[in-house]
TORGU-780727 format. One record per residue: x, y, z of N, C-alpha, C, CB in turn; residue in three letters; residue number from 1. Coordinates in steps of 0.2 Angstrom, whole numbers, always signed. Last residue first. Glycine has a CB too. Example, Ala and Ser with C-alpha at 12.3 -4.5 7.8 and 13.67 -1.06 7.14 Angstrom:
<nodes>
{n_u: +64, n_v: -11, n_w: +35, ca_u: +68, ca_v: -5, ca_w: +36, c_u: +64, c_v: +0, c_w: +39, cb_u: +70, cb_v: -3, cb_w: +29, code: SER, pos: 2};
{n_u: +66, n_v: -28, n_w: +39, ca_u: +62, ca_v: -22, ca_w: +39, c_u: +66, c_v: -16, c_w: +39, cb_u: +57, cb_v: -22, cb_w: +45, code: ALA, pos: 1};
</nodes>
This chain:
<nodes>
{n_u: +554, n_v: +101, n_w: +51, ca_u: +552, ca_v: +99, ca_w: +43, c_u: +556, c_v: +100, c_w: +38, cb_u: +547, cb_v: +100, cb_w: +40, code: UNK, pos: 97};
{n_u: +554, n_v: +101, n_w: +66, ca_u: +556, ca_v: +99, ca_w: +63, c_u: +554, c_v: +95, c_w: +55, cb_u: +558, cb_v: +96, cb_w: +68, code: UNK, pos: 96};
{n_u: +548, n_v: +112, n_w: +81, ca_u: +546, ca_v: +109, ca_w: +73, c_u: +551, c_v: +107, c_w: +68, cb_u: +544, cb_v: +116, cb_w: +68, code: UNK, pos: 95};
{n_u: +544, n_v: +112, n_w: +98, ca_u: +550, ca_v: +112, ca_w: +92, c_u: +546, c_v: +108, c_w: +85, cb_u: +560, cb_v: +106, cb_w: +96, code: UNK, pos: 94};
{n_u: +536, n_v: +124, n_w: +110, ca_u: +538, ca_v: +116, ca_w: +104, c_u: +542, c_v: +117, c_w: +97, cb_u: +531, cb_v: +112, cb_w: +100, code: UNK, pos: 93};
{n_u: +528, n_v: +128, n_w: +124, ca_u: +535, ca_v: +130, ca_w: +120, c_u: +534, c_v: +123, c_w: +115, cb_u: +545, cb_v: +131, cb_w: +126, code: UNK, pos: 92};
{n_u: +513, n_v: +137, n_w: +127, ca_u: +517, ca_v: +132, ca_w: +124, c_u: +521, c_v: +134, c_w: +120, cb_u: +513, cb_v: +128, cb_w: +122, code: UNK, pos: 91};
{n_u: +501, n_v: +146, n_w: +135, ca_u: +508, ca_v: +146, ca_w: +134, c_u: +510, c_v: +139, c_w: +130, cb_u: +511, cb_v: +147, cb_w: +140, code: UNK, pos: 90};
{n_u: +486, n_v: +148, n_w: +135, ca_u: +492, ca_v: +149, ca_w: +140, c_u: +497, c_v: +150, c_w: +136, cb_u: +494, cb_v: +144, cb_w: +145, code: UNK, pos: 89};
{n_u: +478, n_v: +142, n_w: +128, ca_u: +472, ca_v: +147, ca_w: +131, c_u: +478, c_v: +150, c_w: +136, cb_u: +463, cb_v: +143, cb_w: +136, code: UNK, pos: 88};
{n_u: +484, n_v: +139, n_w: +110, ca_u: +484, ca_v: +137, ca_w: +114, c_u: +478, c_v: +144, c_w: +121, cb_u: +492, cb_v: +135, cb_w: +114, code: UNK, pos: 87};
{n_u: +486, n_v: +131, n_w: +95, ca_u: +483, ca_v: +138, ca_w: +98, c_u: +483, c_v: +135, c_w: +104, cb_u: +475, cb_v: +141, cb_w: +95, code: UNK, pos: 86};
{n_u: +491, n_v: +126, n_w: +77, ca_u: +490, ca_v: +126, ca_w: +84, c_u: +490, c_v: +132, c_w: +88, cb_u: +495, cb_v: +123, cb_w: +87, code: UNK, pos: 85};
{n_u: +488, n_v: +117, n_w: +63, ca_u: +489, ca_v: +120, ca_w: +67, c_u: +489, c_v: +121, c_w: +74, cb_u: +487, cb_v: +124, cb_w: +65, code: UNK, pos: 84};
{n_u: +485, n_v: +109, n_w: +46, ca_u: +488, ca_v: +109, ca_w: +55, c_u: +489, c_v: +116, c_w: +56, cb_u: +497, cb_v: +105, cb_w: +57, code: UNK, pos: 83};
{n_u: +483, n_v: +99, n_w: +33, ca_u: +481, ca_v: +105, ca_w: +36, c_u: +481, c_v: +105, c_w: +45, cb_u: +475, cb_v: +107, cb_w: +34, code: UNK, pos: 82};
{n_u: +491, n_v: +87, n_w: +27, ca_u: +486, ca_v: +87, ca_w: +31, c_u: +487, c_v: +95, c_w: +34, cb_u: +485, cb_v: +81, cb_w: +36, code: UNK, pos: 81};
{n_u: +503, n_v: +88, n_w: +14, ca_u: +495, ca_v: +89, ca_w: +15, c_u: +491, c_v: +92, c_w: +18, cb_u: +493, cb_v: +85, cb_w: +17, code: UNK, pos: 80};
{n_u: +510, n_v: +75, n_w: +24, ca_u: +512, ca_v: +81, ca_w: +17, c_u: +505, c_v: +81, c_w: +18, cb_u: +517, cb_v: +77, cb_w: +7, code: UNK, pos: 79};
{n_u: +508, n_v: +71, n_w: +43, ca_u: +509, ca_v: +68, ca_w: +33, c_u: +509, c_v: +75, c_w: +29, cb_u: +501, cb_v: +62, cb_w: +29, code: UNK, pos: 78};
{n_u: +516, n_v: +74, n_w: +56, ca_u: +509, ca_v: +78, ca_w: +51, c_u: +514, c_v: +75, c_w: +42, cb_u: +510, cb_v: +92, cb_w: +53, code: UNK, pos: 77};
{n_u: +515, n_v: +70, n_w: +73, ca_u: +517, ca_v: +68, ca_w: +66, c_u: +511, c_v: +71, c_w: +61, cb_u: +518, cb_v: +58, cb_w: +64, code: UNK, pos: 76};
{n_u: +519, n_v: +75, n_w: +88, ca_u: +513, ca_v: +75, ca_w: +80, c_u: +516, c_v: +76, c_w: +75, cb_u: +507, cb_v: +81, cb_w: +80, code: UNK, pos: 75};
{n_u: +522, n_v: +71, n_w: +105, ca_u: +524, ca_v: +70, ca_w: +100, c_u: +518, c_v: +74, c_w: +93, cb_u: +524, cb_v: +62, cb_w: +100, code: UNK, pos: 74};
{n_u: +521, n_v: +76, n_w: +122, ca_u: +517, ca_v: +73, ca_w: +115, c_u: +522, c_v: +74, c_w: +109, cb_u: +509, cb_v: +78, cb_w: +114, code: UNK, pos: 73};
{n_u: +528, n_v: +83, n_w: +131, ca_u: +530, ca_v: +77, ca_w: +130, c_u: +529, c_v: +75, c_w: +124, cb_u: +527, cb_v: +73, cb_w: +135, code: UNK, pos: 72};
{n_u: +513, n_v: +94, n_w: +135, ca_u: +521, ca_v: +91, ca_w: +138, c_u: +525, c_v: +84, c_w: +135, cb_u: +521, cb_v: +90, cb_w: +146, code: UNK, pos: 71};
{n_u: +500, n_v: +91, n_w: +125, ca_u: +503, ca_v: +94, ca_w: +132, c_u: +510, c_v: +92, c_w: +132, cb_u: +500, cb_v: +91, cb_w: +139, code: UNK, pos: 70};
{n_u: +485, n_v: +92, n_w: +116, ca_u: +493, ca_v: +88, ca_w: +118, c_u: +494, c_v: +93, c_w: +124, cb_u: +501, cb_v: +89, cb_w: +110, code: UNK, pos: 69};
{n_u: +469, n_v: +89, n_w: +109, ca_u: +474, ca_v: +89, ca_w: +116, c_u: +480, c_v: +88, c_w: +116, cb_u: +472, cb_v: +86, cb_w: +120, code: UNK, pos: 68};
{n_u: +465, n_v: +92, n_w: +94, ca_u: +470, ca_v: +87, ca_w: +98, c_u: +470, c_v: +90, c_w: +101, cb_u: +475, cb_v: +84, cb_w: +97, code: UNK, pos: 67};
{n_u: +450, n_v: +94, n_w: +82, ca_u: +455, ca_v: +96, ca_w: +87, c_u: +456, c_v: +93, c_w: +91, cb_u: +455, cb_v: +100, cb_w: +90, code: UNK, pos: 66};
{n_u: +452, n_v: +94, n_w: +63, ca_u: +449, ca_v: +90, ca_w: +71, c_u: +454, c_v: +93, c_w: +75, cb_u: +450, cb_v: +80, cb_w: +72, code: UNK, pos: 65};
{n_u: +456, n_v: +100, n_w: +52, ca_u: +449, ca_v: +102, ca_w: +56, c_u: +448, c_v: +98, c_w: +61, cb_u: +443, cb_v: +103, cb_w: +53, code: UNK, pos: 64};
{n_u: +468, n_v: +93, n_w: +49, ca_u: +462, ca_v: +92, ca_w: +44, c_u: +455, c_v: +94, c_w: +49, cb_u: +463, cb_v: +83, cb_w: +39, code: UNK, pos: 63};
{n_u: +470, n_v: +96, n_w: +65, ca_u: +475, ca_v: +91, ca_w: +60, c_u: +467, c_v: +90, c_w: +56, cb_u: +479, cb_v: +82, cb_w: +64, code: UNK, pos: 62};
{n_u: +476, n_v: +107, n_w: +77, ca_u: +471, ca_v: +104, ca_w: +73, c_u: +474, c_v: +101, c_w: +67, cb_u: +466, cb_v: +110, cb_w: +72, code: UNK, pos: 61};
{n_u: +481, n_v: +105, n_w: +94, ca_u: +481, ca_v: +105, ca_w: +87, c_u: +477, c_v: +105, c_w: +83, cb_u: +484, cb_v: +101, cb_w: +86, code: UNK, pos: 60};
{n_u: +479, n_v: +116, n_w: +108, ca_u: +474, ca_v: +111, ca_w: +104, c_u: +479, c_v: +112, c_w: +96, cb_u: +464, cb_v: +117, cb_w: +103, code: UNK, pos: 59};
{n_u: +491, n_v: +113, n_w: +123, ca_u: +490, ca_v: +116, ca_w: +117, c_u: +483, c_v: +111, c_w: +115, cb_u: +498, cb_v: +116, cb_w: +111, code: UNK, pos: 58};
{n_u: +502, n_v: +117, n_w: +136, ca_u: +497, ca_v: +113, ca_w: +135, c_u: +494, c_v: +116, c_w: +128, cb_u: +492, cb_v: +111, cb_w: +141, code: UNK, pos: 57};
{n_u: +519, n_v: +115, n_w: +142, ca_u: +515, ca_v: +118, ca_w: +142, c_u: +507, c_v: +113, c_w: +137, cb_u: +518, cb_v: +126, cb_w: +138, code: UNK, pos: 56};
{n_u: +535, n_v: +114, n_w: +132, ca_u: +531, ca_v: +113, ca_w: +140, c_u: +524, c_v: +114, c_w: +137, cb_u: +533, cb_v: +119, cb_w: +147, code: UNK, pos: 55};
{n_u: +537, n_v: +104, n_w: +121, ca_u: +543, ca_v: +104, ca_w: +126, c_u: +539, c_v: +105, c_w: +132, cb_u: +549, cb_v: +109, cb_w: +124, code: UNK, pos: 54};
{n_u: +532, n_v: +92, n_w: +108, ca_u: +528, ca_v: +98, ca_w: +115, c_u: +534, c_v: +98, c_w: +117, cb_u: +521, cb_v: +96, cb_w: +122, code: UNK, pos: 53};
{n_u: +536, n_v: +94, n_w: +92, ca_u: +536, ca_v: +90, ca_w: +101, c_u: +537, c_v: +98, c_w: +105, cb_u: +545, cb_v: +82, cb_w: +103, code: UNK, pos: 52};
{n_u: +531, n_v: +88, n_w: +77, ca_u: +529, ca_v: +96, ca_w: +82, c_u: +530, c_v: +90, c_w: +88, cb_u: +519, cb_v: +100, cb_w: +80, code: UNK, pos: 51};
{n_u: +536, n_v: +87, n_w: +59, ca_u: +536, ca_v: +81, ca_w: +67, c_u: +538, c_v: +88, c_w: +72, cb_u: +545, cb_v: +72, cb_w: +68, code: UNK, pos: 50};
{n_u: +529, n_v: +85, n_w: +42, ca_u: +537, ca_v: +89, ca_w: +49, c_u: +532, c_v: +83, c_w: +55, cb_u: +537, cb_v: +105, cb_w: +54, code: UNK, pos: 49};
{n_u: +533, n_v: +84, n_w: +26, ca_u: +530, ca_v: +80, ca_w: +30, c_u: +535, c_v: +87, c_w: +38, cb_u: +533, cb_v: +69, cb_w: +28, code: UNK, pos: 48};
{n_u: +529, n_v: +95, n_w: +13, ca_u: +533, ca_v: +91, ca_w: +16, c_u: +530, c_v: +88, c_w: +23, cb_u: +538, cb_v: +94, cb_w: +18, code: UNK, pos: 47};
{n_u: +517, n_v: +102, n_w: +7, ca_u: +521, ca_v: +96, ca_w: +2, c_u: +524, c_v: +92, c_w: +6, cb_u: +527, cb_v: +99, cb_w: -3, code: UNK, pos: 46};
{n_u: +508, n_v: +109, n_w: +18, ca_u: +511, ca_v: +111, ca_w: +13, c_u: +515, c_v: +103, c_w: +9, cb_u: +515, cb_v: +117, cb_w: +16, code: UNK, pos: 45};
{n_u: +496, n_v: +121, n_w: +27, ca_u: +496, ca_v: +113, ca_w: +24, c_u: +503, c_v: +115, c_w: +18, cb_u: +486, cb_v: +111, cb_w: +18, code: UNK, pos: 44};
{n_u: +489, n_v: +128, n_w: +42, ca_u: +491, ca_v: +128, ca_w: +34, c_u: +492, c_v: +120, c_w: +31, cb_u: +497, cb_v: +132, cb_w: +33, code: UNK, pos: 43};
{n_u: +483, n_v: +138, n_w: +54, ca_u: +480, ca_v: +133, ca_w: +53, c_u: +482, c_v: +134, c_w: +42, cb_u: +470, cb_v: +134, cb_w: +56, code: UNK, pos: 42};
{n_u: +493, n_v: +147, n_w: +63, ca_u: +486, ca_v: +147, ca_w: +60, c_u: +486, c_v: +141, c_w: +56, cb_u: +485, cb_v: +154, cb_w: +55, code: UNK, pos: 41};
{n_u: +497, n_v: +148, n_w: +79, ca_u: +500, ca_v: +145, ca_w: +74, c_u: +493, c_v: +144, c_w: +68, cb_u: +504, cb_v: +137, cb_w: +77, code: UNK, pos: 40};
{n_u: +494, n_v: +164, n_w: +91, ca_u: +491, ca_v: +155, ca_w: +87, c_u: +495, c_v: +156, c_w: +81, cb_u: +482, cb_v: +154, cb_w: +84, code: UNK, pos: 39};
{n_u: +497, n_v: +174, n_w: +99, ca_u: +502, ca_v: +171, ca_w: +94, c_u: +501, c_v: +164, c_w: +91, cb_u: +510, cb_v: +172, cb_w: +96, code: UNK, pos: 38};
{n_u: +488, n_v: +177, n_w: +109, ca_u: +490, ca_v: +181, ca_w: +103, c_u: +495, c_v: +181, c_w: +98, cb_u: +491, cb_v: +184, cb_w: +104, code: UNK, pos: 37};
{n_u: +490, n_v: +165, n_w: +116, ca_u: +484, ca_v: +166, ca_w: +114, c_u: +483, c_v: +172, c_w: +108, cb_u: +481, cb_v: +167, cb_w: +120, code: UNK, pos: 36};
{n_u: +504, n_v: +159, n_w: +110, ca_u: +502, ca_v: +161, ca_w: +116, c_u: +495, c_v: +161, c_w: +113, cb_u: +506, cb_v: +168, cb_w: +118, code: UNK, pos: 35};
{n_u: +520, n_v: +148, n_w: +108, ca_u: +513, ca_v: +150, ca_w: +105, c_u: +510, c_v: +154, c_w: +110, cb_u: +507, cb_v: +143, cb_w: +103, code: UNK, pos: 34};
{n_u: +535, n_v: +148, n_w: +104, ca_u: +531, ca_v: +149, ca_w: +110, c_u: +524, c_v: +151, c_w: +105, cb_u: +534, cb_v: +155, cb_w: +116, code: UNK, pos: 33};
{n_u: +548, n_v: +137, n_w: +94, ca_u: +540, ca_v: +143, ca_w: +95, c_u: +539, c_v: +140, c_w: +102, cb_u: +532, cb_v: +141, cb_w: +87, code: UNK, pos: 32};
{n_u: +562, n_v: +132, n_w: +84, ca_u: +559, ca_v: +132, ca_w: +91, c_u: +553, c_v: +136, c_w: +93, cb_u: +564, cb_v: +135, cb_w: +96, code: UNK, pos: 31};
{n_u: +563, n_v: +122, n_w: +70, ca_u: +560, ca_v: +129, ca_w: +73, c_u: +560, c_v: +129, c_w: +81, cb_u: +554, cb_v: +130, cb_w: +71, code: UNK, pos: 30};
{n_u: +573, n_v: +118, n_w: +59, ca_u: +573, ca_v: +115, ca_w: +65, c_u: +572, c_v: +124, c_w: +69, cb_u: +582, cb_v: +110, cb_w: +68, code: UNK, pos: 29};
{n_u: +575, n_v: +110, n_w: +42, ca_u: +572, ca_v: +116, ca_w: +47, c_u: +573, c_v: +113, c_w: +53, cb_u: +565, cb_v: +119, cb_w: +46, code: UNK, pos: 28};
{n_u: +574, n_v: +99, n_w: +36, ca_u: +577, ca_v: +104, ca_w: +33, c_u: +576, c_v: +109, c_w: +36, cb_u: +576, cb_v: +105, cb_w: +27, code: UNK, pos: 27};
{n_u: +573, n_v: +82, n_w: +37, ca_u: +574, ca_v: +89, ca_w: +39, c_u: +577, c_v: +92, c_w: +38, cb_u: +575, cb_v: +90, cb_w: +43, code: UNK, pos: 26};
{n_u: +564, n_v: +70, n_w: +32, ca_u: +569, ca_v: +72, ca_w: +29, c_u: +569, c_v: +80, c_w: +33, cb_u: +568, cb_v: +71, cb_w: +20, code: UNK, pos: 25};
{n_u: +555, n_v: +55, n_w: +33, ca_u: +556, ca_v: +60, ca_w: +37, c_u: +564, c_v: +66, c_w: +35, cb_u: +555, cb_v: +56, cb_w: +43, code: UNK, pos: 24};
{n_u: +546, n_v: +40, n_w: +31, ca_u: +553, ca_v: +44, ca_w: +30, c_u: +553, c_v: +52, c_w: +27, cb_u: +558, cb_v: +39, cb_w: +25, code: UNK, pos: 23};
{n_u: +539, n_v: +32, n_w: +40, ca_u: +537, ca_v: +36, ca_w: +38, c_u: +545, c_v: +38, c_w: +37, cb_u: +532, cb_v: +38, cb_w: +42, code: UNK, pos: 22};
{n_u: +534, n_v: +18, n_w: +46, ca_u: +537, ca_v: +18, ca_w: +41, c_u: +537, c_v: +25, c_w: +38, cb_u: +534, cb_v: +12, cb_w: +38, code: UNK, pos: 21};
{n_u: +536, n_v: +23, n_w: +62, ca_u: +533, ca_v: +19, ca_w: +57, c_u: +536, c_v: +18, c_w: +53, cb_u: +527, cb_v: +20, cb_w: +55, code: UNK, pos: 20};
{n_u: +538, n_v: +28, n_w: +74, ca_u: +535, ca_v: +32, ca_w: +68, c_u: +533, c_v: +30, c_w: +61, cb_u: +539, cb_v: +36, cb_w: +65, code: UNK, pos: 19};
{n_u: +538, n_v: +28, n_w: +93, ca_u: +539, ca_v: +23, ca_w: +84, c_u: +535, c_v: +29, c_w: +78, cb_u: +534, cb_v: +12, cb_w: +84, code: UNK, pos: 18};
{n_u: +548, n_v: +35, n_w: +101, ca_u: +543, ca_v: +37, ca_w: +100, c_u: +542, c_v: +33, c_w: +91, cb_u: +543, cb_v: +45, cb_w: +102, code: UNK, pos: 17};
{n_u: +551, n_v: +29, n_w: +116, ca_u: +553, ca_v: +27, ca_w: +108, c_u: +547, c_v: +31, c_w: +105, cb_u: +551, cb_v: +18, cb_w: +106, code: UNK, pos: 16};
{n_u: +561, n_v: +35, n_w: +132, ca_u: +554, ca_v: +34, ca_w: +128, c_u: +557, c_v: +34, c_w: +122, cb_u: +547, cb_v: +41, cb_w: +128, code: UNK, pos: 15};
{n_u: +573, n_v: +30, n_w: +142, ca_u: +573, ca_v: +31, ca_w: +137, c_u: +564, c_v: +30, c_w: +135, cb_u: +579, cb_v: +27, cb_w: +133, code: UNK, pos: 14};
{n_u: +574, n_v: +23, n_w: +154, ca_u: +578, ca_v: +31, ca_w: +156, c_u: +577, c_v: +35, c_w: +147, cb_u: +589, cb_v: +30, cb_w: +160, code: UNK, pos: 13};
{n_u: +573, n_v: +10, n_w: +155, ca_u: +579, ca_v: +14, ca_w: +155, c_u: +581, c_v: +20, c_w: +155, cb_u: +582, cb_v: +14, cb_w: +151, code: UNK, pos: 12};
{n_u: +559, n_v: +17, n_w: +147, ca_u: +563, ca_v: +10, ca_w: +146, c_u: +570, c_v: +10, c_w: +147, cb_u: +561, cb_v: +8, cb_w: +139, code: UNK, pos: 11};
{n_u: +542, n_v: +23, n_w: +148, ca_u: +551, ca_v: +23, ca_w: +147, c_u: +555, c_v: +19, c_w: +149, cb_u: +554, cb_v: +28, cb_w: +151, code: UNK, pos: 10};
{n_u: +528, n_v: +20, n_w: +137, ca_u: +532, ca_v: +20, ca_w: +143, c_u: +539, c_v: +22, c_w: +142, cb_u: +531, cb_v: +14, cb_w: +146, code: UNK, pos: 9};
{n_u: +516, n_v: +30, n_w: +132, ca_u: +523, ca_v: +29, ca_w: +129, c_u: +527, c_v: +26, c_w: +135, cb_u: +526, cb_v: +35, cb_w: +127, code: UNK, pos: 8};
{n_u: +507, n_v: +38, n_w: +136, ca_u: +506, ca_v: +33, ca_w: +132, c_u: +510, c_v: +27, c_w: +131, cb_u: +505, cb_v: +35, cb_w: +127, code: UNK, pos: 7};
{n_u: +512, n_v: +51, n_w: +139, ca_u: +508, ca_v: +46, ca_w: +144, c_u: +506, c_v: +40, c_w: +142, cb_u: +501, cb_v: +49, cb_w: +146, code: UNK, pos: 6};
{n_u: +515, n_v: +56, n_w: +126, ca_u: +521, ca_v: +52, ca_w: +129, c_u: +519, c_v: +51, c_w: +137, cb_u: +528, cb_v: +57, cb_w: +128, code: UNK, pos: 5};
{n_u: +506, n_v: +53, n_w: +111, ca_u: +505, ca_v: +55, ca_w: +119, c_u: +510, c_v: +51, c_w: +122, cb_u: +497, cb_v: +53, cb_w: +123, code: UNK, pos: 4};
{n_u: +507, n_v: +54, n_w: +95, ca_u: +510, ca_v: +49, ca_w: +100, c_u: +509, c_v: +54, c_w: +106, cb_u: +518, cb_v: +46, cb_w: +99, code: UNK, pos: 3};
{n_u: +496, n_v: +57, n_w: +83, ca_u: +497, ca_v: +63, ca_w: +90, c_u: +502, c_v: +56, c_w: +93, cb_u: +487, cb_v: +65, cb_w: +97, code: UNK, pos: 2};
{n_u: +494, n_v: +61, n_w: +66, ca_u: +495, ca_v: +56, ca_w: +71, c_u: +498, c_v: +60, c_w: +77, cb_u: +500, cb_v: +50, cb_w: +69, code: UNK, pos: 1};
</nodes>
């Protein structure tokens, strides 16, 4: 799941980014720059994480479909679903799983 924070209004000076009923347990907190020589290769594993764009523009891929995110975006990744990310510039994002 992608939340687009163009999607998302702000409310006060605050975006929600709702997640549902999803419970979410962190045991890591990555920061990464992706480049065109440092793609995030495409894996799958037991835990659930949550990927937010800090800058820059990226293709995620979620079980071989490719997303457009950019600045702001949100991606929720269920236990499982095979992800990754690559980008044709730069992108900084934080990984929380």
């Amino acid at each position: 799941m992608i939340l687009k924070a163009s999607a998302i209004p702000v409310v006060n000076g605050r975006r929600l980014y709702e997640l549902g009923d999803r419970d979410i347990v962190v045991h890591h907190f990555v920061t990464r720059e992706t480049t065109p020589e440092n793609p995030f290769a495409p894996h799958k594993h037991a835990v659930p994480e949550l990927w937010f764009i800090v800058e820059g523009e990226a293709l995620v891929t979620l079980d071989g479909i490719e997303h457009s995110v950019e600045s702001g975006d949100l991606i929720v990744i269920d236990p499982w679903v095979e992800h990754g990310l690559r980008t044709e510039s730069q992108a900084t994002w934080v990984c929380l799983g």
